[in-house]
KOLMAR-90415 format. One record per atom (N, C-alpha, C, O): x, z, y; residue in one letter. Coordinates in pm, whole numbers, padded with zeros to 5 digits, always signed. Layout:
<pts>
XZYA
...
</pts>
This chain:
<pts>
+26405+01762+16435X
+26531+01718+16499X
+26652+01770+16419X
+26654+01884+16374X
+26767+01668+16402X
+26856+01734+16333X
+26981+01760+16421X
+27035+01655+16457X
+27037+01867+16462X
+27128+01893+16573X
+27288+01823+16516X
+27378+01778+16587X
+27282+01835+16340X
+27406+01776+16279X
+27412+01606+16372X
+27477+01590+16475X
+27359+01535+16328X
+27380+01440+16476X
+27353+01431+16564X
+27369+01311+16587X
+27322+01469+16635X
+27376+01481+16798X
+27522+01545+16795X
+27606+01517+16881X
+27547+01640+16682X
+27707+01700+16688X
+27795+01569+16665X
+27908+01558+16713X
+27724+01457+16575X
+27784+01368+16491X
+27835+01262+16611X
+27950+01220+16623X
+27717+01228+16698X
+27763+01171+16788X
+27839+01157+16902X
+27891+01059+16956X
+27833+01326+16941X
+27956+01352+17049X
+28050+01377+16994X
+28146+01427+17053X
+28050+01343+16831X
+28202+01369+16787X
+28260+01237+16817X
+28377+01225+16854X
+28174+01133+16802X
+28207+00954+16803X
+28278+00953+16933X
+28390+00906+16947X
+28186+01024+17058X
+28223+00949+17173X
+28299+01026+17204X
+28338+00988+17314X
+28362+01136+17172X
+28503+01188+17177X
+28575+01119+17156X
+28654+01074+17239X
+28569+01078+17000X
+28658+01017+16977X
+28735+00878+17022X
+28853+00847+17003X
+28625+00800+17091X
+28641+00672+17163X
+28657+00669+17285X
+28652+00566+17352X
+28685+00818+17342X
+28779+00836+17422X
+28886+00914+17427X
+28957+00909+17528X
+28922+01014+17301X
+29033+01053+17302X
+29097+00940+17195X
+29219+00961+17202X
+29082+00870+17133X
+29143+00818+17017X
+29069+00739+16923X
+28995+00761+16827X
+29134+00596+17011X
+29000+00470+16987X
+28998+00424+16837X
+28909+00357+16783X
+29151+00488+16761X
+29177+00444+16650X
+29042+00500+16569X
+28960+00442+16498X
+29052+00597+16601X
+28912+00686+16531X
+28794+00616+16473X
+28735+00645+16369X
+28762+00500+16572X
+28608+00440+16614X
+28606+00357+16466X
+28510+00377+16391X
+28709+00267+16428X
+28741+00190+16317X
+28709+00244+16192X
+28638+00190+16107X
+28778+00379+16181X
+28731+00474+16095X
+28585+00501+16034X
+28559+00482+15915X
+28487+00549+16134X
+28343+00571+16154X
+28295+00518+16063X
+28355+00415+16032X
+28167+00554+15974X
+28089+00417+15896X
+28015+00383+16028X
+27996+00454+16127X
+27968+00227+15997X
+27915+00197+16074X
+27720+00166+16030X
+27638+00092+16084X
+27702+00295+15868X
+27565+00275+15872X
+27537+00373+15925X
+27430+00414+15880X
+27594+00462+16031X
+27513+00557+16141X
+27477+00504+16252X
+27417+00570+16336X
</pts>
């Protein structure tokens, strides 16, 4: 298991709720 994403991903869904601009940002090959 790699804990770096799962960190990776509650960084996403932070971000797509503090700051949707963020989401655009993201690559989208994760």
């Amino acid at each position: 298991m790699q804990d770096g994403v799962g960190d990776y991903e509650r960084l996403v869904l932070y971000n797509q709720c503090c700051c949707p601009l963020s989401v655009s940002v993201r690559p989208d090959n994760l």
